[in-house]
C-alpha positions as a printed Julia matrix, in Angstrom:
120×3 Matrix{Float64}:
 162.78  -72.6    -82.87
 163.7   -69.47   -84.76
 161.72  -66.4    -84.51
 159.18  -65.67   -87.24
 159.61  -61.81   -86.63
 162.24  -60.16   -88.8
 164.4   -57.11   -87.46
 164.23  -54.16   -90.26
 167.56  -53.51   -90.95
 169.09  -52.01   -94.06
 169.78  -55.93   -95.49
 165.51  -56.8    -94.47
 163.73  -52.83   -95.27
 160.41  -52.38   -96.2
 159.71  -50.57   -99.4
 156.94  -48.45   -99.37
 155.1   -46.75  -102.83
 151.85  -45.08  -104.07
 149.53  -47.45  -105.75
 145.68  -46.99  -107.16
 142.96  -48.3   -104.48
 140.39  -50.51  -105.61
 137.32  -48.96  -103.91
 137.67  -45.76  -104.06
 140.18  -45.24  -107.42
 142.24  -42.55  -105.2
 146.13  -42.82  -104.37
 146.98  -45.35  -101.21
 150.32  -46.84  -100.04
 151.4   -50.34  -100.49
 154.37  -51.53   -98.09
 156.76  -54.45   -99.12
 158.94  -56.6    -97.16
 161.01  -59.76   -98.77
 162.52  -62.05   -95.43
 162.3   -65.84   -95.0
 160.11  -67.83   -92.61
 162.09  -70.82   -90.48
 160.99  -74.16   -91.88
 158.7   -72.27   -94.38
 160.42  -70.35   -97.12
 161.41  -66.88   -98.84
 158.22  -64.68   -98.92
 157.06  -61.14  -100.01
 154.86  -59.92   -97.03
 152.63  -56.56   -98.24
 149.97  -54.48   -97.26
 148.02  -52.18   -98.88
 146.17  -48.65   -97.04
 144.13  -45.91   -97.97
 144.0   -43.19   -95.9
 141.1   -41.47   -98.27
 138.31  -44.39   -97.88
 140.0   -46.47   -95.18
 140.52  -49.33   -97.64
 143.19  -51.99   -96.14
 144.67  -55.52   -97.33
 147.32  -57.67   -96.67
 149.05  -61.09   -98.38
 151.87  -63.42   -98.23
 153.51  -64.77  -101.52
 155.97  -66.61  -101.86
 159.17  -64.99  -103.6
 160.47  -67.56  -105.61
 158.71  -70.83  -107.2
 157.47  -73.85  -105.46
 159.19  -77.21  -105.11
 158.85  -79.8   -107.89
 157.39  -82.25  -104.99
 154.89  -81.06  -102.3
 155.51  -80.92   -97.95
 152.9   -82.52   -96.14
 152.91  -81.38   -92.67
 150.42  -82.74   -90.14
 149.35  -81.32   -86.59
 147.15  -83.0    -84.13
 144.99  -80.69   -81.95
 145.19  -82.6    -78.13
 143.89  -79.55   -76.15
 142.56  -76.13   -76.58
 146.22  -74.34   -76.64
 146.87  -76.1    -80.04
 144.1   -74.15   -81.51
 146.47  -70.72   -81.34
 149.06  -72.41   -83.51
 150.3   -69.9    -86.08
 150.14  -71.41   -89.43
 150.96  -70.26   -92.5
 148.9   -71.12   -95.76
 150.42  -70.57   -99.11
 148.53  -70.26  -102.26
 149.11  -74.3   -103.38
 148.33  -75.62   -99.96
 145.01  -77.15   -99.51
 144.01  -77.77   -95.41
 142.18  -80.96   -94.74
 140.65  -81.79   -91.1
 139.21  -85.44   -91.94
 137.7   -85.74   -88.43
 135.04  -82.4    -88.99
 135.06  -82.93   -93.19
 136.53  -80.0    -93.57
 138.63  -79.04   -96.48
 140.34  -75.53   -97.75
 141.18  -76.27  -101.26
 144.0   -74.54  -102.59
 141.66  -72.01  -104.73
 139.54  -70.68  -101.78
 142.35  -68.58  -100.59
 145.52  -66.96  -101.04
 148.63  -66.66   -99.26
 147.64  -66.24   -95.42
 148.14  -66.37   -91.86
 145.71  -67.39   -89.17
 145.79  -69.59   -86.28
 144.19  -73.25   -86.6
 141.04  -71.86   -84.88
 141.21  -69.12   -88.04
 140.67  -71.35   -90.56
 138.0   -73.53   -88.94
């Protein structure tokens, strides 16, 4: 499996600029970073700090548009361990979990990373 983790070189950099924060209206720093996840896709990873109010937020978008036809990817939890799977949510996914009625629609969320246990 490939790693997930990108090394910043000059061809993967992070781009850094001032931007307005949305609690307290004072300049913070948003940080961008374009790299592609294995068996996932292209994706603009950014966060978002204030230093003034403490303010922070992070995303994952993807950085081009979807495919015409969906992926349907299924896991099945057989012991504790699979509950620290890393998955990665994008903002057209919905997560269903049949066996607890549980479903994320794709509108709940955005673009984000958690573990299985972080979603339930």
């Amino acid at each position: 499996m490939e790693p997930i983790i990108v090394d910043l070189t000059p061809e993967n950099p992070v781009y850094e600029m001032p931007s307005a924060c949305m609690d307290c209206y004072r300049e913070g720093n948003t940080r961008l970073m374009l790299t592609r996840i294995p068996y996932f896709k292209e994706v603009i990873i950014s966060s978002f700090s204030c230093e003034h109010c403490h303010s922070s937020n992070s995303s994952v978008q993807p950085a081009a548009g979807h495919a015409s036809k969906g992926v349907r990817y299924t896991l099945t939890v057989s012991e504790e361990a699979d509950l620290n799977r890393q998955v990665i949510k994008s903002e057209f996914a919905t997560i269903s979990i049949p066996q607890i009625d549980l479903e994320i629609p794709r509108e709940a969320q955005k673009g984000s990373s958690s573990t299985v246990e972080g979603f339930l």
